[in-house]
C-alpha positions in Angstrom: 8.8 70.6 58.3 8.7 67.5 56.0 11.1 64.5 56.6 11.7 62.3 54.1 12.1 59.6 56.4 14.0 56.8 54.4 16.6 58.6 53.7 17.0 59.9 57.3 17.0 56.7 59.1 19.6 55.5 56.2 21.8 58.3 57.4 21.2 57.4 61.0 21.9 53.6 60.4 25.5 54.8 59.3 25.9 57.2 61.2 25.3 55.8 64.8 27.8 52.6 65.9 25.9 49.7 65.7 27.1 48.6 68.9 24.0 50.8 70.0 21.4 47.2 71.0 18.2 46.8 72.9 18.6 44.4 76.1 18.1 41.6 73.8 21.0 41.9 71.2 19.1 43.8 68.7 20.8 46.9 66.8 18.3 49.5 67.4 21.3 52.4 65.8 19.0 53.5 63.4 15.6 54.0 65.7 18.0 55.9 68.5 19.3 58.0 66.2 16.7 58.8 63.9 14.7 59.9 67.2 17.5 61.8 67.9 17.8 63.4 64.9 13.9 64.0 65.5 14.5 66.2 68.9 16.7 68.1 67.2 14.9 69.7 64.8 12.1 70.3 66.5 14.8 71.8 69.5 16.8 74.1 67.0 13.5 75.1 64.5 10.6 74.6 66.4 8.0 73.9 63.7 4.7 74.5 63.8 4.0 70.9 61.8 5.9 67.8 60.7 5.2 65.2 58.3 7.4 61.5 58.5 7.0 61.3 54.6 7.2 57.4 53.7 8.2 55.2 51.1 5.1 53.1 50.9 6.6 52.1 47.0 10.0 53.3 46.6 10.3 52.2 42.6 6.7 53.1 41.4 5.6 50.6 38.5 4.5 53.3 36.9 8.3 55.0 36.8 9.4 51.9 35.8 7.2 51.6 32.9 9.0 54.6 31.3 12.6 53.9 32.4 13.0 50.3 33.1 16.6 50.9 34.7 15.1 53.2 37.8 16.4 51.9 40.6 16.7 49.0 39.0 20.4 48.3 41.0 18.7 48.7 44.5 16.2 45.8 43.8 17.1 42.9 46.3 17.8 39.5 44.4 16.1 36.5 45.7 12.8 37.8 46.7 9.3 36.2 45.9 7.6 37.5 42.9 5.6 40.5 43.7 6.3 44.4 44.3 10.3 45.2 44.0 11.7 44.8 47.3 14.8 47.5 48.3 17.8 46.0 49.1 18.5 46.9 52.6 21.3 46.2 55.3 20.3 42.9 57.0 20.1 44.8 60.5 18.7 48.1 58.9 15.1 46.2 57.8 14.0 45.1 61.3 14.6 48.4 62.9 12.1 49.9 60.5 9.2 48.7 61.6 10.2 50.1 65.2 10.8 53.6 63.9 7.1 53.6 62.8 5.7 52.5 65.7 7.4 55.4 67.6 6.6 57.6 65.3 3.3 56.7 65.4 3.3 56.5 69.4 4.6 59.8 69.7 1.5 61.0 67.3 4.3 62.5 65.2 2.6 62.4 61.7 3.5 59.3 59.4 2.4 59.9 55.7 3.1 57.5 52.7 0.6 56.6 49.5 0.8 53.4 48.0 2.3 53.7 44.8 4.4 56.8 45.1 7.8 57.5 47.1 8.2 60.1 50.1 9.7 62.4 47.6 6.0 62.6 45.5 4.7 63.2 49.8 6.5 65.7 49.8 6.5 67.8 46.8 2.9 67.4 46.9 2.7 68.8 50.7 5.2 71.3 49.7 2.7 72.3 46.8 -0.4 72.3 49.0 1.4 74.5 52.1 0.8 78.2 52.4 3.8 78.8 54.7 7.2 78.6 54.8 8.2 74.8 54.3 11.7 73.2 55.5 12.0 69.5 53.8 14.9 67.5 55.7 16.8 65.3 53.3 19.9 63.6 52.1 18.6 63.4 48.8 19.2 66.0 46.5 16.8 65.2 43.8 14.3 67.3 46.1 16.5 70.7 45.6 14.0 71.1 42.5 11.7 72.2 45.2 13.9 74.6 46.1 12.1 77.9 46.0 13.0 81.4 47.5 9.3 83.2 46.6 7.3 80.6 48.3 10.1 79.9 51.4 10.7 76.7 50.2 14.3 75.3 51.4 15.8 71.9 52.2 18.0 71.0 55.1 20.8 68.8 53.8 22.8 66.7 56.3 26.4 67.0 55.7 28.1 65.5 58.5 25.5 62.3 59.9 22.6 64.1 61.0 24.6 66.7 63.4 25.2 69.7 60.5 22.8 70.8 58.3 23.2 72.5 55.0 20.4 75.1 54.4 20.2 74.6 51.0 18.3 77.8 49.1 18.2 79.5 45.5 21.8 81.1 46.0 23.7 78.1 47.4 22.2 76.1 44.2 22.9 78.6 41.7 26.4 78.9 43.5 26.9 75.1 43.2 24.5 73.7 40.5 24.6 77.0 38.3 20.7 76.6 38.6 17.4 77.4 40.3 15.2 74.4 42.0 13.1 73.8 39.0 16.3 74.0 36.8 17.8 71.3 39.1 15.4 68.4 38.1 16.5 69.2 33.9 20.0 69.4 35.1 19.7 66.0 36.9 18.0 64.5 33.8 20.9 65.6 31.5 23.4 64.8 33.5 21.9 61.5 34.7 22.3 59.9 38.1 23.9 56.4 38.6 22.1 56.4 42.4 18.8 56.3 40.4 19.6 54.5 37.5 18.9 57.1 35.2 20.9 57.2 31.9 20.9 61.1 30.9 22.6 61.9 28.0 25.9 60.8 26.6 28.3 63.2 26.6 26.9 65.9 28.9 27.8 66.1 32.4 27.2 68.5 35.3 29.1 71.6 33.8 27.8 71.1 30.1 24.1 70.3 31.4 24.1 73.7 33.7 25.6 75.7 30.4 23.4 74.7 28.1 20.6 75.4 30.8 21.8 79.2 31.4 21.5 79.5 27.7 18.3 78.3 26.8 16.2 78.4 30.0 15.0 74.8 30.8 14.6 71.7 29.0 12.2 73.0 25.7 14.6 75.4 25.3 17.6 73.3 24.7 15.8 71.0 22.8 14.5 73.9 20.6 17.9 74.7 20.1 18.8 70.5 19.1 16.0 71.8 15.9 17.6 75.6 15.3 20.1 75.1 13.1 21.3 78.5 13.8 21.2 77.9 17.8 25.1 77.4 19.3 25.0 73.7 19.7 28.4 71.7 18.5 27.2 69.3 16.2 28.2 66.5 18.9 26.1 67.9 21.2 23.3 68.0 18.5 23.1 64.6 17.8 23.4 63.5 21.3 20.3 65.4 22.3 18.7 64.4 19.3 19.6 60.8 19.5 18.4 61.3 23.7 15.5 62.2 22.3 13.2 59.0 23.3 14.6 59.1 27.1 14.1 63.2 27.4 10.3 62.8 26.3 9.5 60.5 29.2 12.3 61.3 31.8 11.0 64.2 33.5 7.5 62.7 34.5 10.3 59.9 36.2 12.6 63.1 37.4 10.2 65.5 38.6 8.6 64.8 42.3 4.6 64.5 42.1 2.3 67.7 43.4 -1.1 65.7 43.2 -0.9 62.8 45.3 -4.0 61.8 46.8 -3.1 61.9 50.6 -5.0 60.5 53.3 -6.2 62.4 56.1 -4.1 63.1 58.7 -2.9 66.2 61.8 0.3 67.8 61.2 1.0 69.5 64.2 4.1 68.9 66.7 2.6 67.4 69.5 3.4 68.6 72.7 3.5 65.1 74.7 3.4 61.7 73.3 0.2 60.5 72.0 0.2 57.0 73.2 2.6 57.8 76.4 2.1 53.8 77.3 3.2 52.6 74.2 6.0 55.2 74.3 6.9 53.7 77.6 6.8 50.1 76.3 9.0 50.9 73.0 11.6 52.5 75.3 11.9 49.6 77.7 11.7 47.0 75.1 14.4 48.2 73.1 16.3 50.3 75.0 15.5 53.8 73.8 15.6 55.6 77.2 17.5 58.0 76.6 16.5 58.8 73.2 12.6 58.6 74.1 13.4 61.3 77.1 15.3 63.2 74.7 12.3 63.8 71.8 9.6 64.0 74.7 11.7 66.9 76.3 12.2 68.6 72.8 8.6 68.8 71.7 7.2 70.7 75.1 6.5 73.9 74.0 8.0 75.7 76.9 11.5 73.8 75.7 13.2 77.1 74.1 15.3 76.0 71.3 
């Protein structure tokens, strides 16, 4: 089971009343219900690993170097010169640094690479695993990993982090009108306003999942823009053709990473808390009682889901 993290605690932040403080004033919303969130998957799935995939660069330079406007909205104004800091809620950014030291006092595994986003973690974990994988996300860029064969699903929170849509090859083609890999070329043609990523004029959803179902993937419909025989309307055409700078370099910027150079690190649930002092300490300093007890019940193995 991967989690990518970010987006979870985002959803958690949201999702949970702020009202939720530690002794001292401090909304702790996030932490509580990320950890919450936690004990319940490992409750309802039990899985035999999990991997809190990081951000450690959420806008890669290198991503940015082919499409300047990547997440270009989500940079925070008025920061020192340096990396690209995200623009976060003002009580979201001090709980993070919480979440990861729970994380890592539980001795749940905490994985990010510098200069590459949780989603390149992932699809690089997903690529390495020889079992079935389950990647927890609100995002849905990562539904290009999507793949029946190799029992690769996501878990999609619909409703805060309570109800999960078990997102697999049928629900996308229901939906999308597309297979996982085909969901990264529809998301480039379509473009997405979340990501800053143009796509091309002219074709939406519906339009980018026809053309898709008539010539394959990406190469095919741009085989077709150069067929003058191939059932293009001549609008279509030339907005492809004129696309075609952006379509060259957008799916390295699309597509998640499968070769990240990850550090070393144990997967495996653990059964008690790692650091059960520091555990201790976390849940008395901030006043995560109740959700500490909650995640140290969940991951005992004789817990039956």
């Amino acid at each position: 089971m991967l989690l990518d993290t970010a987006s979870l605690y985002f959803r958690a932040y949201f999702g949970v009343p702020d009202s939720v403080r530690a002794p001292d004033g401090t909304p702790v919303n996030a932490v509580r219900g990320l950890l919450d969130f936690i004990a319940r998957l490992v409750q309802d799935h039990r899985p035999d690993d999990l991997v809190a995939c990081m951000d450690a660069d959420w806008r890669p330079h290198w991503r940015v170097e082919l499409i300047p406007s990547y997440k270009a909205h989500r940079v925070a104004e008025e920061v020192p010169a340096g990396p690209d800091e995200e623009e976060v809620p003002d009580t979201l950014a001090p709980q993070v640094p919480i979440i990861e030291a729970a994380l890592d006092a539980f001795g749940i595994a905490r994985v990010g690479v510098a200069g590459y986003e949780a989603d390149d973690v992932i699809g690089t974990l997903t690529a390495r695993a020889a079992g079935p994988v389950d990647i927890v996300t609100g995002d849905r860029d990562l539904y290009q990993l999507v793949d029946d064969a190799r029992r690769r699903r996501v878990l999609y929170p619909l409703k805060g982090v309570g109800t999960l849509q078990v997102t697999d090859e049928a629900l996308l083609r229901e939906k999308y009108g597309v297979d996982g890999p085909g969901y990264a070329d529809l998301a480039l043609l379509r473009g997405d306003p979340s990501d800053g990523l143009p796509g091309v004029p002219g074709i939406g959803e519906k339009t980018a999942a026809k053309l898709l179902a008539t010539y394959g993937d990406l190469a095919g419909i741009m085989a077709a823009v150069a067929d003058p025989a191939s059932g293009l309307t001549p609008t279509q055409r030339r907005r492809l053709d004129e696309s075609r700078p952006y379509i060259e370099v957008a799916p390295k910027v699309v597509k998640v990473a499968s070769d990240v150079p990850l550090p070393p690190f144990d997967p495996a649930v653990p059964a008690v808390p790692a650091h059960p002092e520091v555990v201790e300490a976390l849940a008395r300093r901030w006043g995560l009682g109740g959700a500490v007890a909650r995640l140290t019940a969940a991951l005992r193995p004789d817990v039956l889901a």
